[in-house]
Backbone as XML, in Angstrom:
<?xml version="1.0"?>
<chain id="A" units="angstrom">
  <residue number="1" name="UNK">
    <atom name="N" x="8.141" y="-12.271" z="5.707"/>
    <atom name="CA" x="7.325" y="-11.241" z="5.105"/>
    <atom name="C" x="6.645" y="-10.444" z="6.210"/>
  </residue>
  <residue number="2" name="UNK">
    <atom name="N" x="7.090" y="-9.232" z="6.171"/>
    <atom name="CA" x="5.766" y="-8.638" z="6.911"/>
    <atom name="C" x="4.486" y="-8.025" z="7.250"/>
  </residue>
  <residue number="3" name="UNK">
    <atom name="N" x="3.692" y="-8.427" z="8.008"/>
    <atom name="CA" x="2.061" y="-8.168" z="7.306"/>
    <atom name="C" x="1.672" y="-6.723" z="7.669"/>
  </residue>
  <residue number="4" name="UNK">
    <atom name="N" x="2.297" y="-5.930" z="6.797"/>
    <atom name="CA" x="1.945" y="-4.525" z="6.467"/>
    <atom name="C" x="1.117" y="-4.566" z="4.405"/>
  </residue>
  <residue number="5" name="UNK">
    <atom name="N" x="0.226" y="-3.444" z="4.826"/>
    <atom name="CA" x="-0.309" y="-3.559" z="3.749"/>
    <atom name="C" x="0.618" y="-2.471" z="2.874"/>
  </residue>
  <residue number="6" name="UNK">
    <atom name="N" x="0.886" y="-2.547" z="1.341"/>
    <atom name="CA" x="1.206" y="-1.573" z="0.679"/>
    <atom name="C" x="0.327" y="-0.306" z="-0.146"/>
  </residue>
  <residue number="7" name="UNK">
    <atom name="N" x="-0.432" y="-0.800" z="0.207"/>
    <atom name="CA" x="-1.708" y="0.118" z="-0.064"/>
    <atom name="C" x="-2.033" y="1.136" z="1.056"/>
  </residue>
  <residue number="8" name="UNK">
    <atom name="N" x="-2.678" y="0.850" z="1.952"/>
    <atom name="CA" x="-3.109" y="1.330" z="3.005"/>
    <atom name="C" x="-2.171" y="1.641" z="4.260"/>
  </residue>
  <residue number="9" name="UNK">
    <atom name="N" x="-1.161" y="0.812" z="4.525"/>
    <atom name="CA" x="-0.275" y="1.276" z="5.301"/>
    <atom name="C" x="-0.651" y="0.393" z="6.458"/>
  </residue>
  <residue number="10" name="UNK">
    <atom name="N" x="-1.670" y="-0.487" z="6.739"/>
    <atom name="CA" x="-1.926" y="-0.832" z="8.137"/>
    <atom name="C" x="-0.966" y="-1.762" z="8.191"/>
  </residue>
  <residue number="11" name="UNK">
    <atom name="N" x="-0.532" y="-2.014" z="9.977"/>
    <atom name="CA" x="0.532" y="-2.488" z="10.194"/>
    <atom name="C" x="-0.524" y="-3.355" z="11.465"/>
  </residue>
  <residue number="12" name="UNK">
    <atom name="N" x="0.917" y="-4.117" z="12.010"/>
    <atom name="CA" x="0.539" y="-4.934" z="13.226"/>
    <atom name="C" x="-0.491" y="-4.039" z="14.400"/>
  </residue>
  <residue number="13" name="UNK">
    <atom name="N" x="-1.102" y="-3.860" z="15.412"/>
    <atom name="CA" x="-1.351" y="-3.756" z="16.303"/>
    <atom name="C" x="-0.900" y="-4.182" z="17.230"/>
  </residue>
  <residue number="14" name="UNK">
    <atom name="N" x="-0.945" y="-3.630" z="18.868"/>
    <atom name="CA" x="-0.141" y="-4.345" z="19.642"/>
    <atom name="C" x="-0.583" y="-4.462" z="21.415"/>
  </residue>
  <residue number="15" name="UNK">
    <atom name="N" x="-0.540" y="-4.922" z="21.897"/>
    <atom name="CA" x="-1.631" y="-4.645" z="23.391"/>
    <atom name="C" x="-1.707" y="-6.131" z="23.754"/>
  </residue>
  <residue number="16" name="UNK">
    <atom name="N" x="-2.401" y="-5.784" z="24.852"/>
    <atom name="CA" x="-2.086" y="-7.377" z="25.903"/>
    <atom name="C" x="-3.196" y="-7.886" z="26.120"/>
  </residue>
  <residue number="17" name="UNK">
    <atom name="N" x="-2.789" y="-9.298" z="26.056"/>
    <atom name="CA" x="-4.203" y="-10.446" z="26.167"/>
    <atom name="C" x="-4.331" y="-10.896" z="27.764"/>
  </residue>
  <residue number="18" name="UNK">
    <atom name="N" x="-5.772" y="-10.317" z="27.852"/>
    <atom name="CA" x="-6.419" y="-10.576" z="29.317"/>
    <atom name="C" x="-7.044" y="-11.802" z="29.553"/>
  </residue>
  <residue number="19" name="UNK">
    <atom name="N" x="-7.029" y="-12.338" z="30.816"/>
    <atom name="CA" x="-7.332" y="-13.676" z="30.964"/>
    <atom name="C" x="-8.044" y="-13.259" z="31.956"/>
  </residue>
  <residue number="20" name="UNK">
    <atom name="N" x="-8.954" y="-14.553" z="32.081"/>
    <atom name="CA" x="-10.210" y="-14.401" z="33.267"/>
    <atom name="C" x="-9.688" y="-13.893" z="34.359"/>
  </residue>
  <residue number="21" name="UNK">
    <atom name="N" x="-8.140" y="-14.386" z="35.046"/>
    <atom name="CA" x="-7.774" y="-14.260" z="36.662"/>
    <atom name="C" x="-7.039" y="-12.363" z="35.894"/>
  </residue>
  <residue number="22" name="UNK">
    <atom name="N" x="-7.773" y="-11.912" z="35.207"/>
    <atom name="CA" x="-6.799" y="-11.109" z="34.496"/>
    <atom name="C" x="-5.049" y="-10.765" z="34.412"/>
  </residue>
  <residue number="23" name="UNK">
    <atom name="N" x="-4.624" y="-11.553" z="34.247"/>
    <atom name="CA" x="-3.125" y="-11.532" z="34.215"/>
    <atom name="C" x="-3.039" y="-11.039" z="32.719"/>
  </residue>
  <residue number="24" name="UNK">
    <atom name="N" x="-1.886" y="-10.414" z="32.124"/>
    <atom name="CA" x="-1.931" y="-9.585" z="30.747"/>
    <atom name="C" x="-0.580" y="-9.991" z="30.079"/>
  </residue>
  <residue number="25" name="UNK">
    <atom name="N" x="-0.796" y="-10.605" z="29.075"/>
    <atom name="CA" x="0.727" y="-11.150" z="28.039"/>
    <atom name="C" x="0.344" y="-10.281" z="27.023"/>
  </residue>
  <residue number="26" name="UNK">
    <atom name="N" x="1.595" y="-10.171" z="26.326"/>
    <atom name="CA" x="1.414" y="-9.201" z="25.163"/>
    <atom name="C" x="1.014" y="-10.443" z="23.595"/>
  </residue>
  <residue number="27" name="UNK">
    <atom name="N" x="0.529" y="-9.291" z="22.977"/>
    <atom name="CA" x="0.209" y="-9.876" z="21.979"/>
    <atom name="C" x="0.082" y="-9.042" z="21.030"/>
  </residue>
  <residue number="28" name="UNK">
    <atom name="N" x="-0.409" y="-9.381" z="19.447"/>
    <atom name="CA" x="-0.546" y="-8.461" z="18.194"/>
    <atom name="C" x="-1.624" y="-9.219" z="17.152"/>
  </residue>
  <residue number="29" name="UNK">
    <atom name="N" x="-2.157" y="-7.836" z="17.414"/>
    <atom name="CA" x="-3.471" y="-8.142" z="15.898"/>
    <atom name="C" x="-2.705" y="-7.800" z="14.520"/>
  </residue>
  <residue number="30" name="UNK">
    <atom name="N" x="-2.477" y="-8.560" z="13.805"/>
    <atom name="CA" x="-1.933" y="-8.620" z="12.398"/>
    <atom name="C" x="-2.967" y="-8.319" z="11.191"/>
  </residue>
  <residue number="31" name="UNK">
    <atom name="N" x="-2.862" y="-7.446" z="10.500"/>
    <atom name="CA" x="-3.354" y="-7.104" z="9.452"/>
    <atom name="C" x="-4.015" y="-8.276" z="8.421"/>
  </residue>
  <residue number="32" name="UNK">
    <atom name="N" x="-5.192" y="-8.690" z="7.736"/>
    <atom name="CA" x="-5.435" y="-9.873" z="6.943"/>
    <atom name="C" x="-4.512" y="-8.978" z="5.401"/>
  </residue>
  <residue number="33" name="UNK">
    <atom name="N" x="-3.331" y="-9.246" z="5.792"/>
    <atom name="CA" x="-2.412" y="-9.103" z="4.649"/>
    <atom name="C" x="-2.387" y="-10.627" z="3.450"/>
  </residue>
  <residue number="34" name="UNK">
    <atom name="N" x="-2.476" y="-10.019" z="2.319"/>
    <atom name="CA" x="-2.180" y="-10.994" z="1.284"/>
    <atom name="C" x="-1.339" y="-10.717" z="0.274"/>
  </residue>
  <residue number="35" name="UNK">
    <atom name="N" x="-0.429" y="-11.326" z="-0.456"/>
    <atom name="CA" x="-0.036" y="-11.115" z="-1.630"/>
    <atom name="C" x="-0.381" y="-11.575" z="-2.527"/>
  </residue>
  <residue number="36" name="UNK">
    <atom name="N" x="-0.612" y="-10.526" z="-3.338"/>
    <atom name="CA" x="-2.090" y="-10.643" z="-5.135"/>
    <atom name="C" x="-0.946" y="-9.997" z="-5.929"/>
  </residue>
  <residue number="37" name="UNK">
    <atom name="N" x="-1.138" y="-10.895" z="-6.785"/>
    <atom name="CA" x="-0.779" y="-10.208" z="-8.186"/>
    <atom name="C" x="-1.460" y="-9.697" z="-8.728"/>
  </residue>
  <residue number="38" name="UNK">
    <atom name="N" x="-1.285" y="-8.608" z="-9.457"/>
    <atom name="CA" x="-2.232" y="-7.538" z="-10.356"/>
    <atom name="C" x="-1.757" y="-7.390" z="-11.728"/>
  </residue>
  <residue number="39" name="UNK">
    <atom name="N" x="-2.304" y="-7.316" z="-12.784"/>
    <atom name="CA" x="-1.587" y="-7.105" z="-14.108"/>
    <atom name="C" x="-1.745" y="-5.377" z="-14.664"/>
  </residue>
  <residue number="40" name="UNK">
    <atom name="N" x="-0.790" y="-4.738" z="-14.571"/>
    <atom name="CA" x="-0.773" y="-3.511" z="-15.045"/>
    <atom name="C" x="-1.029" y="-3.490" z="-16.680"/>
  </residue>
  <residue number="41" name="UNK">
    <atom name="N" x="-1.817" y="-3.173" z="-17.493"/>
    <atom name="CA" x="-1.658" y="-2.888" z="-18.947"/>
    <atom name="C" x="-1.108" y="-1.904" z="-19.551"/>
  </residue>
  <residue number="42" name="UNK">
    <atom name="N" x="-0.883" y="-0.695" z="-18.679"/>
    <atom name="CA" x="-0.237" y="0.144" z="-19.369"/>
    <atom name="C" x="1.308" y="-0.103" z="-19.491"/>
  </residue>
  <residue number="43" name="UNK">
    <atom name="N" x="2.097" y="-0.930" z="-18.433"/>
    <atom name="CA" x="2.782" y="-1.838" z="-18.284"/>
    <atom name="C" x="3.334" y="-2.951" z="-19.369"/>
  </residue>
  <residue number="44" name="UNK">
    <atom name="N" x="2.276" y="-3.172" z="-19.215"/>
    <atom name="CA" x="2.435" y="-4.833" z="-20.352"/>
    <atom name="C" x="3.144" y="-5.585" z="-19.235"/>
  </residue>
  <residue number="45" name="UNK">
    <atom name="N" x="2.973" y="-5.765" z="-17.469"/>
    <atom name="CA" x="3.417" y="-6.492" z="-16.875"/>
    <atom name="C" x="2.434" y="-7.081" z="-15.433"/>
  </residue>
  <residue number="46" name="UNK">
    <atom name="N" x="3.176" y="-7.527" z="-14.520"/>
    <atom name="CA" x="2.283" y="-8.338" z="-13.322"/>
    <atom name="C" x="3.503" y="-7.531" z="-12.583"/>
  </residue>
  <residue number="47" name="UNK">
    <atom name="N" x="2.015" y="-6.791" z="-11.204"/>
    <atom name="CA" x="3.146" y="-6.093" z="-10.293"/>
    <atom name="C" x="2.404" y="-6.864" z="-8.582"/>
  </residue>
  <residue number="48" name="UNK">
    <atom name="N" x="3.457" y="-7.583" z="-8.263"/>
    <atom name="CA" x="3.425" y="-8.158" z="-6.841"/>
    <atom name="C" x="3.074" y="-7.253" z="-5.850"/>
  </residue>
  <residue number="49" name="UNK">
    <atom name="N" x="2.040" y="-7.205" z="-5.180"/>
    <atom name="CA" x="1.562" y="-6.576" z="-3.979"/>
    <atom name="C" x="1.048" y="-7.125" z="-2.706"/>
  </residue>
  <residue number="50" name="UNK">
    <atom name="N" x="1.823" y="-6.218" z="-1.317"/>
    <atom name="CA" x="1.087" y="-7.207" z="-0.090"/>
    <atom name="C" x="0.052" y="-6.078" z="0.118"/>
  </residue>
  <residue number="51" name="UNK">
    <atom name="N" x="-0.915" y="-6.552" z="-0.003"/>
    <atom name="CA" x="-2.347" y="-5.699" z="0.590"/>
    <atom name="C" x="-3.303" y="-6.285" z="1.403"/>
  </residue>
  <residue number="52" name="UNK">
    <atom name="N" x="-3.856" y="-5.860" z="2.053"/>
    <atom name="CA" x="-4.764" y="-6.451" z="3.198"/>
    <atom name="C" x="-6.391" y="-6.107" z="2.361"/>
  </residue>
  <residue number="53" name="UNK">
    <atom name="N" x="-7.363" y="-6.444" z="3.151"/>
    <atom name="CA" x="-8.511" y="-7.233" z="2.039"/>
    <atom name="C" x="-8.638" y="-5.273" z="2.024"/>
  </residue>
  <residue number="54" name="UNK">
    <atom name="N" x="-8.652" y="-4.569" z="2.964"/>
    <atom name="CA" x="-9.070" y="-3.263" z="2.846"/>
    <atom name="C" x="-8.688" y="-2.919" z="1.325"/>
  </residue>
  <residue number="55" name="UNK">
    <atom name="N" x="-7.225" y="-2.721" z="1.194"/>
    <atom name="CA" x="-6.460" y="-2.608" z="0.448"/>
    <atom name="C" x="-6.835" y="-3.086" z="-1.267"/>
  </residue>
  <residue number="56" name="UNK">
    <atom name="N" x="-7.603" y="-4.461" z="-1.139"/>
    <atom name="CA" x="-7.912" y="-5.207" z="-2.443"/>
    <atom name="C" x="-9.172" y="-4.491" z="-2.705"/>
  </residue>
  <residue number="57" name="UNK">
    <atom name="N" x="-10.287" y="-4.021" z="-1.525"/>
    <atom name="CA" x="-11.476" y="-3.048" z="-2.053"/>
    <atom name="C" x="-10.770" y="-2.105" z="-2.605"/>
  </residue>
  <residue number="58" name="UNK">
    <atom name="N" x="-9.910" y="-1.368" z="-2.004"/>
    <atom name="CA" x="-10.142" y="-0.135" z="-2.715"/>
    <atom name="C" x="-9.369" y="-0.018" z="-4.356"/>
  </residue>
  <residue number="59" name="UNK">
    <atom name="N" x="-8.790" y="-1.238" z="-4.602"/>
    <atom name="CA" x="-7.765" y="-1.545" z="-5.793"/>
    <atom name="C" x="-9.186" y="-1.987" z="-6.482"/>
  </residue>
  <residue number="60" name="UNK">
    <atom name="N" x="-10.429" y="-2.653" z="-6.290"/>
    <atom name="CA" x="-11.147" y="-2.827" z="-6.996"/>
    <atom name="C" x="-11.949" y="-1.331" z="-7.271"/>
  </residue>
  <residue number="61" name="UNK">
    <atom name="N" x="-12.346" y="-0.152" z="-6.029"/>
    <atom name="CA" x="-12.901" y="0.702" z="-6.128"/>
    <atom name="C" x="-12.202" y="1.284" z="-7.158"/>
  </residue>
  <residue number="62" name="UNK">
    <atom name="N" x="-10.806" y="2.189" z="-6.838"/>
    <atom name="CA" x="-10.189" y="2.773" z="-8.206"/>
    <atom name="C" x="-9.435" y="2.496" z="-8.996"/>
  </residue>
  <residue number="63" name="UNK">
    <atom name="N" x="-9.386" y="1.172" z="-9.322"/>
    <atom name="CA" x="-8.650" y="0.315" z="-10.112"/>
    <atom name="C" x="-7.304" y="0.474" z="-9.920"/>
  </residue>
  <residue number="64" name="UNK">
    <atom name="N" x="-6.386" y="-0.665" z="-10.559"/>
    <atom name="CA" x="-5.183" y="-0.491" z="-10.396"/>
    <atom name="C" x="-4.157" y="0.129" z="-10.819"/>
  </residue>
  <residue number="65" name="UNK">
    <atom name="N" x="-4.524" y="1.001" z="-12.210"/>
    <atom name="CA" x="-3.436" y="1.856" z="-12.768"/>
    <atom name="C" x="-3.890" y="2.856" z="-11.065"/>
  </residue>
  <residue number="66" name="UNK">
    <atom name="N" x="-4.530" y="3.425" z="-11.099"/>
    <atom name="CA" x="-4.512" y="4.897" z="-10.041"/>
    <atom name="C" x="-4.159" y="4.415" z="-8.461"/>
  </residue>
  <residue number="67" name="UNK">
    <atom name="N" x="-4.090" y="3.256" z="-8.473"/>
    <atom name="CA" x="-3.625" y="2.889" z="-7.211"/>
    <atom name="C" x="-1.904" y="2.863" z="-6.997"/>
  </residue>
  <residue number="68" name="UNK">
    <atom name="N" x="-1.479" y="2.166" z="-8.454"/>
    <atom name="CA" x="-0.193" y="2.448" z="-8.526"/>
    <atom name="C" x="0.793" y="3.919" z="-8.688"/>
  </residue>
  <residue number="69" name="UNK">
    <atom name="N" x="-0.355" y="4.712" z="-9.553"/>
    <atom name="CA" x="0.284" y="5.793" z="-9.559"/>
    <atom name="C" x="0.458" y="6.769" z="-8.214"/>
  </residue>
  <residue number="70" name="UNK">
    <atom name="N" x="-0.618" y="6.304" z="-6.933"/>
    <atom name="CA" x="-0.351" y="6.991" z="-5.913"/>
    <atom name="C" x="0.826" y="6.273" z="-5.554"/>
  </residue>
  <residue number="71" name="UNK">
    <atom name="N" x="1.229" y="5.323" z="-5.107"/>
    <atom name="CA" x="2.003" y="4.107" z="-4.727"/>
    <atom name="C" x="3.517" y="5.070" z="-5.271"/>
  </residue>
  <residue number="72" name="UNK">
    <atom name="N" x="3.674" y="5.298" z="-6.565"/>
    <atom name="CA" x="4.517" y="5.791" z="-7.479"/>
    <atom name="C" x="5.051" y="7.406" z="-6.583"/>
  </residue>
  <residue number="73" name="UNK">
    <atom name="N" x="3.616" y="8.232" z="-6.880"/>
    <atom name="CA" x="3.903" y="9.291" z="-6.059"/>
    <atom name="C" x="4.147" y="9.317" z="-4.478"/>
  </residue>
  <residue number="74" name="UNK">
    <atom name="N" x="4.503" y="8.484" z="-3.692"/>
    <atom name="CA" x="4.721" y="8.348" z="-2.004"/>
    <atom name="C" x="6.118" y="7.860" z="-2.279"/>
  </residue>
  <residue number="75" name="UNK">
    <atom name="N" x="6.377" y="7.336" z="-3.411"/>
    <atom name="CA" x="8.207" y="7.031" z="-3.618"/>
    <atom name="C" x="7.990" y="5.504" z="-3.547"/>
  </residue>
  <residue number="76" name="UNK">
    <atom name="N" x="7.246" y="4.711" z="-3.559"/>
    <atom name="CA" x="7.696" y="3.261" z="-3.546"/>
    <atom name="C" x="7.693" y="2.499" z="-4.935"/>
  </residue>
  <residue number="77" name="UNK">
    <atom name="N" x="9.052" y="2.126" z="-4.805"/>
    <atom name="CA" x="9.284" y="1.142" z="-6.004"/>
    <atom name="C" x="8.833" y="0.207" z="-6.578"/>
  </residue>
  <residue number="78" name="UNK">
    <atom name="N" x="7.906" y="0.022" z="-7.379"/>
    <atom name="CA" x="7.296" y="-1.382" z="-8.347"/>
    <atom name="C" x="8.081" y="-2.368" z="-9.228"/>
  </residue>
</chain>
């Protein structure tokens, strides 16, 4: 799975981890991606989503029919 949100779009980050003698390895900040189920009613169904916690505020801010319908309008399939 990859931890991109479907909401928001945030993806991995990417940049290098410094150590005291500073020597630099790469590394990646990963999104706090989750997958929540949501129940659509206009639906009459449960639509699987990976969203990161950003992602779950703002599904609580404008609920989930209008979250899907943007989702709908950017072209992604439910």
């Amino acid at each position: 799975m990859s931890s991109s949100c479907d909401v928001t779009g945030k993806k991995p980050g990417f940049g290098n981890s410094v150590s005291h003698s500073h020597r630099r390895t790469r590394r990646r900040w990963n999104p706090n991606a989750q997958r929540r189920r949501y129940w659509l009613p206009s639906q009459g169904r449960y639509v699987r989503l990976n969203v990161s916690t950003t992602g779950i505020r703002i599904i609580d801010r404008d609920g989930i029919e209008a979250v899907v319908a943007r989702l709908r309008a950017r072209g992604v399939q439910l």
